[in-house]
C-alpha positions in Angstrom: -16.2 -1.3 28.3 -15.4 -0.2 25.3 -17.8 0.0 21.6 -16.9 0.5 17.9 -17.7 -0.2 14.6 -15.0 -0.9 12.1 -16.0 -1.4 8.4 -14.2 -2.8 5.0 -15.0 -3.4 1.3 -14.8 -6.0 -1.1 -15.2 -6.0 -4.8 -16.1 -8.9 -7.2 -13.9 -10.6 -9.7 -16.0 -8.4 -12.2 -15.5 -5.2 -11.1 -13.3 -3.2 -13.7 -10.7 -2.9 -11.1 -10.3 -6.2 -10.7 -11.0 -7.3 -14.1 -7.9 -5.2 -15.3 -5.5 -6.8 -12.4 -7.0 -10.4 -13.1 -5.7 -9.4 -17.0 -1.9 -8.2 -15.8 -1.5 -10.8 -13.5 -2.8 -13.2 -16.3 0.4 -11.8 -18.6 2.2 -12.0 -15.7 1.6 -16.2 -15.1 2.3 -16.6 -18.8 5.8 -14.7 -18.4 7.3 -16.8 -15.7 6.0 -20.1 -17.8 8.1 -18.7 -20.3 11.1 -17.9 -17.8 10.9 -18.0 -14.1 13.6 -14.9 -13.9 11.1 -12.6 -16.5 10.4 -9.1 -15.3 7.1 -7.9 -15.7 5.2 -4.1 -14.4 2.2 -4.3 -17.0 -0.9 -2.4 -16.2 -4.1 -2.6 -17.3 -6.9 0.1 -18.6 -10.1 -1.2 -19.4 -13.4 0.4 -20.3 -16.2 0.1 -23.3 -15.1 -2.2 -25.8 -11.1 -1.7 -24.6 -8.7 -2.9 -23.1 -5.1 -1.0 -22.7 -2.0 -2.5 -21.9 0.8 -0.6 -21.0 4.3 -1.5 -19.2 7.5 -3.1 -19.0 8.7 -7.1 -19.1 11.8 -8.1 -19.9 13.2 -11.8 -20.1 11.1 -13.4 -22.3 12.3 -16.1 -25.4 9.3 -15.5 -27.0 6.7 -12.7 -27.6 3.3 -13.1 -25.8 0.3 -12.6 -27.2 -1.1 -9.9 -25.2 -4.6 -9.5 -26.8 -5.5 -13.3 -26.2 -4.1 -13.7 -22.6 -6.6 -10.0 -21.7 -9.6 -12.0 -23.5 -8.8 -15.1 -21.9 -8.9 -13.4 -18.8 -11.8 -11.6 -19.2 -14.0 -15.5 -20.6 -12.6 -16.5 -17.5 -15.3 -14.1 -15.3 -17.9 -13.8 -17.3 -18.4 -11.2 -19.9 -19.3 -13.2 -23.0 -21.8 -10.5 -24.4 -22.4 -6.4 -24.2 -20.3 -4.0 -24.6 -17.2 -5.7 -23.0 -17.4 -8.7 -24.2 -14.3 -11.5 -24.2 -14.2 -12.2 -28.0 -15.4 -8.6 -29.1 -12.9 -6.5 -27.0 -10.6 -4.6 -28.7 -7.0 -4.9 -27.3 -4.1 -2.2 -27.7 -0.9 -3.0 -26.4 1.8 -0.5 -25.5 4.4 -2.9 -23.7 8.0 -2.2 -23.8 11.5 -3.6 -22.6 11.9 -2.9 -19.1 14.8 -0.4 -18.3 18.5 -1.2 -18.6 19.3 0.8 -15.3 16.5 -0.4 -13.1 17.5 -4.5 -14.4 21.0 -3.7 -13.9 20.3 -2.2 -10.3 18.2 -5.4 -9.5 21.0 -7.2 -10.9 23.2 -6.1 -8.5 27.0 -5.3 -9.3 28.3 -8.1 -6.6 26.0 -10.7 -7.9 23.5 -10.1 -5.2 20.0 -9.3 -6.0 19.0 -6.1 -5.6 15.3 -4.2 -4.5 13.9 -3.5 -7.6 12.5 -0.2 -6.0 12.5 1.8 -2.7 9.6 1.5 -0.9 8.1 0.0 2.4 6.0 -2.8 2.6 3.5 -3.5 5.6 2.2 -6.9 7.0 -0.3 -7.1 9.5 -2.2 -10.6 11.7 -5.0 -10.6 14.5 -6.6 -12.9 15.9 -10.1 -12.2 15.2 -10.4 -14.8 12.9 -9.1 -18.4 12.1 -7.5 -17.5 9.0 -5.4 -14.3 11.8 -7.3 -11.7 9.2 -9.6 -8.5 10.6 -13.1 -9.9 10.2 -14.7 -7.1 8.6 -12.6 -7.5 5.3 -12.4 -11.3 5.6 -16.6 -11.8 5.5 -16.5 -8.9 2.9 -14.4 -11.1 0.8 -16.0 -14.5 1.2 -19.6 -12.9 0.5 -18.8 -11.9 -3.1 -16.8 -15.1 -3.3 -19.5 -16.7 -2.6 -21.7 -15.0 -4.6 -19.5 -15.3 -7.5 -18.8 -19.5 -7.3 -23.2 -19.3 -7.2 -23.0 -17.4 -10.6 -20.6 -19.7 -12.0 -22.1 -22.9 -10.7 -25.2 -21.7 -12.7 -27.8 -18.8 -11.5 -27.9 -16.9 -14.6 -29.6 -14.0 -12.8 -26.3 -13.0 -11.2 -23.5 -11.1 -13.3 -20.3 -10.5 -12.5 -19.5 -6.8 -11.0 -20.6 -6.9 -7.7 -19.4 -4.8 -4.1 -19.7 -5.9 -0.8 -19.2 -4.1 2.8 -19.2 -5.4 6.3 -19.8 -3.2 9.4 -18.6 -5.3 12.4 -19.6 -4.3 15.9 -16.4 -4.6 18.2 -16.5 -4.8 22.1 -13.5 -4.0 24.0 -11.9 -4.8 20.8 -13.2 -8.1 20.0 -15.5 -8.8 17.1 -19.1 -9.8 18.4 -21.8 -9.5 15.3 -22.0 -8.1 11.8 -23.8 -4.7 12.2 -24.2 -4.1 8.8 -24.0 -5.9 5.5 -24.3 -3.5 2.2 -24.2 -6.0 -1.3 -24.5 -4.4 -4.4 -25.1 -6.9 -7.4 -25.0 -6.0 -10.8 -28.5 -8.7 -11.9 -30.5 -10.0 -14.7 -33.2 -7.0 -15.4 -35.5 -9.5 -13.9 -33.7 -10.4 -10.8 -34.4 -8.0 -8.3 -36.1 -6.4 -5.4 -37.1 -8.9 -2.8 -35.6 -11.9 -4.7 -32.2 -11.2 -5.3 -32.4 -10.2 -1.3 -33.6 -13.3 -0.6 -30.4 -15.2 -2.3 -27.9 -12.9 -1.0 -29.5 -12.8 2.9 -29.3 -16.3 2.7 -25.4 -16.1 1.6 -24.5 -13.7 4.2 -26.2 -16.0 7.1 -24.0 -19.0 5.3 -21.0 -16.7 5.7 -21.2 -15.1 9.0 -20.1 -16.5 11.9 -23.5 -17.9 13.7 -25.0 -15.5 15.7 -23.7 -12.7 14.0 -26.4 -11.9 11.6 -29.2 -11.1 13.9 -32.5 -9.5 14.5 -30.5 -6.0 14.8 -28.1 -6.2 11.3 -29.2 -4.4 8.8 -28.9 -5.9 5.3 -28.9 -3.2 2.4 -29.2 -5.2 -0.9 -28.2 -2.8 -4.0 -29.3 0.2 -1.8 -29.3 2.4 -5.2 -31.9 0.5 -7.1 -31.7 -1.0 -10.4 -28.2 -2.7 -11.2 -28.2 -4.1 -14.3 -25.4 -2.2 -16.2 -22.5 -3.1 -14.6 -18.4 -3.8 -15.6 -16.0 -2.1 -17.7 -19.2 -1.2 -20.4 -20.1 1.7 -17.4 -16.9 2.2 -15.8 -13.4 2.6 -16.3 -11.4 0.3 -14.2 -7.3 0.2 -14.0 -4.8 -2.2 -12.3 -4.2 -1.6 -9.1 -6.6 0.7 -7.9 -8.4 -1.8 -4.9 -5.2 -1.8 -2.7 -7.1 -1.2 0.4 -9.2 -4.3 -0.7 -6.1 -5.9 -1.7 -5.0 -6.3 1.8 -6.2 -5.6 5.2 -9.9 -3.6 4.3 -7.8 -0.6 6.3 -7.0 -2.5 9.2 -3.6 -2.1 9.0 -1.3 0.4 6.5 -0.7 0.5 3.6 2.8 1.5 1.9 1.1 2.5 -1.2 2.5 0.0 -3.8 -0.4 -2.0 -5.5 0.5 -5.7 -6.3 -0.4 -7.1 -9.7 1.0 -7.3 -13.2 4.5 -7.1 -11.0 6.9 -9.9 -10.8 8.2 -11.4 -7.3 12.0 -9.0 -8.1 9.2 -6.1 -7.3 9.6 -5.7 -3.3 5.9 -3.9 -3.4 4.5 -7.3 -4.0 6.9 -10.2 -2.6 7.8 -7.9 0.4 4.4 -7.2 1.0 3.6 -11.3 1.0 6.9 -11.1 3.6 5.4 -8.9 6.2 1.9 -10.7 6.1 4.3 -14.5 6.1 6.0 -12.4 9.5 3.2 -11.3 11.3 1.1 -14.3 10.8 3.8 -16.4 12.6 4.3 -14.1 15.2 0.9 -14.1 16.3 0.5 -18.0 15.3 3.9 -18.2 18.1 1.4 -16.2 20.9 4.2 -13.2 20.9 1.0 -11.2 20.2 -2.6 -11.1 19.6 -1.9 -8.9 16.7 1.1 -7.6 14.6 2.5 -5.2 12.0 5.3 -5.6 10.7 6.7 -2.8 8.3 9.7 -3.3 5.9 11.6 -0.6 4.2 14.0 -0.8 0.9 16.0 1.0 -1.2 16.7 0.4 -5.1 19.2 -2.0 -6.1 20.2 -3.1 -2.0 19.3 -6.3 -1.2 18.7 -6.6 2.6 15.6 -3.9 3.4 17.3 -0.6 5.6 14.9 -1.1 8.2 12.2 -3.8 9.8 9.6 -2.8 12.7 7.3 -4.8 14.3 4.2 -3.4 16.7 2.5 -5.2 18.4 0.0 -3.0 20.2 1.2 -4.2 23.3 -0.7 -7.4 23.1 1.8 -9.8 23.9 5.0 -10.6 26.5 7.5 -9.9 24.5 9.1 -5.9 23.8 8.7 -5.2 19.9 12.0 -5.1 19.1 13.1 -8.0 20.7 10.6 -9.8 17.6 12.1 -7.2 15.2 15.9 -8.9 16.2 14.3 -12.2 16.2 13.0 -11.8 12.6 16.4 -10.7 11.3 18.4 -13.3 12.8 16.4 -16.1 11.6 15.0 -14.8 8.2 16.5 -13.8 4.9 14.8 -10.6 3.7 16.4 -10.3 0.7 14.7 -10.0 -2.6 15.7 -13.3 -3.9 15.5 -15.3 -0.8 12.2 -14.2 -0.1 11.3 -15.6 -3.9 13.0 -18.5 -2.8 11.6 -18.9 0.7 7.8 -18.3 -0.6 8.3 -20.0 -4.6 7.6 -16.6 -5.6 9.0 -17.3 -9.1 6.2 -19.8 -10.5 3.3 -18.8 -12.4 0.7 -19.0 -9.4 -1.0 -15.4 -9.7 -4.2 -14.8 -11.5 -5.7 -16.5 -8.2 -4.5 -13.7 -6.1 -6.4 -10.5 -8.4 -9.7 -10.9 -6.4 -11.1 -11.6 -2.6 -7.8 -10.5 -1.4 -4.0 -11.3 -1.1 -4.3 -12.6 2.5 -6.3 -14.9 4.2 -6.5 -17.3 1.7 -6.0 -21.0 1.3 -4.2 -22.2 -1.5 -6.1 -23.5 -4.6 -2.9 -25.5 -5.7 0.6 -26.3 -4.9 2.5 -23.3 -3.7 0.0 -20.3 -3.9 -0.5 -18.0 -0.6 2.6 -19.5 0.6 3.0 -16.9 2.5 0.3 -17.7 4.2 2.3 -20.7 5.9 2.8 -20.8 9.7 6.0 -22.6 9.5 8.5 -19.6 11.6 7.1 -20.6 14.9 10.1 -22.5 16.4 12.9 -20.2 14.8 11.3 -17.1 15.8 10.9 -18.9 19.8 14.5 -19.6 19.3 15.8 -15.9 18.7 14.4 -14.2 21.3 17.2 -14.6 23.7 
């Protein structure tokens, strides 16, 4: 018999991080509602009293109004007062026209859309929960969700930056109880101590599988004392930074590109949703109990120069065999992946916080890619 524990973090929609890629992928949404085929890289800084906007977007019939989309986003979780506040913030914008080269190399001289940058791209599925996402990261997530729908829905005591990790005790690989829980909750000065345990002990039992938060688990509720100054007012935050969060808690690889403020043309987010859309149908097909899939590209070349699948040897089937099976019955070209998924509508502010993957959608078309819908095509190639 074997024993482990594996452990991953999650951050709040208020955490500077994420409050700078909730602004990008805000600018992002209002670009392809002006043009479905805008290109947009536009990265966030914020801190004290400003925000900074830097990047490229191309495309567009109109000029957006940068400074209202960042407050908008920023209303949206929470900070109405302080030192980062939605209508005080002061907004500089430094965003430019995105390269001639790099659009004509997505362009593509034969009319086929190109990569719009090398890179590779990792997907990964398991079956240790329902949703085929490693449990530790997937409670993490739903905790500060959680957290975060109770602050909106009206507990005043509750502010918006908040961190979560979950320590899961595994036992010959299989998830069997949460061993750990740390929360840290930015509160209301007079929210804390043995109250604010008291709400979020009772989230984390809501959360965790039953059984799983027992006698033994040790709950560590803002382990560092006070909380009360929290966000962007105390602490720099910058788009992109919470890849590891972003994904699989560090589960599974990670190629290094971070996700938002890019457009679907960008293969380190669409072929990143790919891999994840891959490996989640693979193991929904029973080739394996759990998969990573890892795509490769090159600049301005459509198809990717490589795809590998490993499967841990957890299912019947030799990896490559899935890896030939993929390419014969799945376009993994930058535009038919945008096609396949409906990459190119505005559906991405929802995807800045509690992860990329695992989600259900919130309306028409978002986390396509978390779809099981490959299962009889991928059966079908094997031979």
């Amino acid at each position: 018999m074997s024993y482990d524990l594996r452990t991953s973090e999650s951050v709040s929609e208020g955490h500077p991080d994420k409050v700078a890629d909730l602004i990008s992928d805000t600018i992002l949404d209002a670009a392809l509602r002006d043009n479905r085929q805008a290109r947009v890289a536009v990265e966030a800084l914020v801190t004290r009293g400003r925000v900074v906007l830097a990047g490229e977007v191309g495309g567009l019939s109109k000029p957006l109004d940068y400074a209202a989309l960042a407050r908008g986003a920023i209303r949206e979780i929470g900070y109405l007062e302080g030192d980062f506040s939605a209508d005080e913030v002061f907004v500089e914008t430094l965003v430019h026209e995105q390269s001639p080269e790099i659009a004509a190399a997505v362009a593509g001289s034969d009319g086929e859309e190109g990569a719009g940058d090398q890179g590779i791209m990792f997907g990964y599925a398991c079956k240790e929960t329902p949703e085929l996402m490693p449990a530790p990261i997937h409670f993490a997530h739903r905790i500060v969700e959680r957290l975060a729908s109770l602050r909106k829905a009206g507990e005043p005591r509750l502010k918006p930056d908040a961190k979560c990790q979950v320590t899961v005790e595994y036992v010959d690989g299989v998830p069997q109880r949460a061993h750990t829980v740390v929360v840290s909750h930015q509160h209301a000065p007079d929210f804390k101590g043995a109250p604010l345990e008291a709400l979020v002990r009772e989230v984390v039992r809501m959360v965790l599988p039953p059984g799983w938060f027992d006698a033994n688990t040790r709950l560590l509720v803002n382990p560092s004392g006070s909380f009360v100054q929290g966000g962007p007012a105390v602490d720099t935050g910058l788009t992109g930074r919470k890849i590891i969060v972003d994904t699989y808690g560090g589960a599974a690889p990670h190629g290094g590109g971070a996700f938002s403020g890019k457009d679907p043309s960008k293969v380190d987010r669409s072929a990143a949703y790919a891999a994840r859309w891959l490996a989640k149908n693979v193991v929904a097909s029973g080739l394996a109990d759990r998969c990573l899939i890892q795509l490769a590209y090159a600049i301005g070349v459509a198809k990717p120069v490589a795809v590998r699948v490993e499967t841990f040897g957890s299912g019947p089937e030799a990896d490559w065999t899935i890896a030939r099976a993929i390419e014969r019955c799945v376009d993994l070209t930058p535009r038919a992946i945008r096609e396949r998924l409906g990459l190119d509508f505005p559906r991405y502010a929802p995807t800045a916080a509690y992860g990329h993957f695992g989600r259900r959608p919130v309306f028409w078309g978002t986390f396509s890619w978390e779809k099981i819908d490959l299962i009889d095509p991928l059966l079908q190639n094997l031979a």
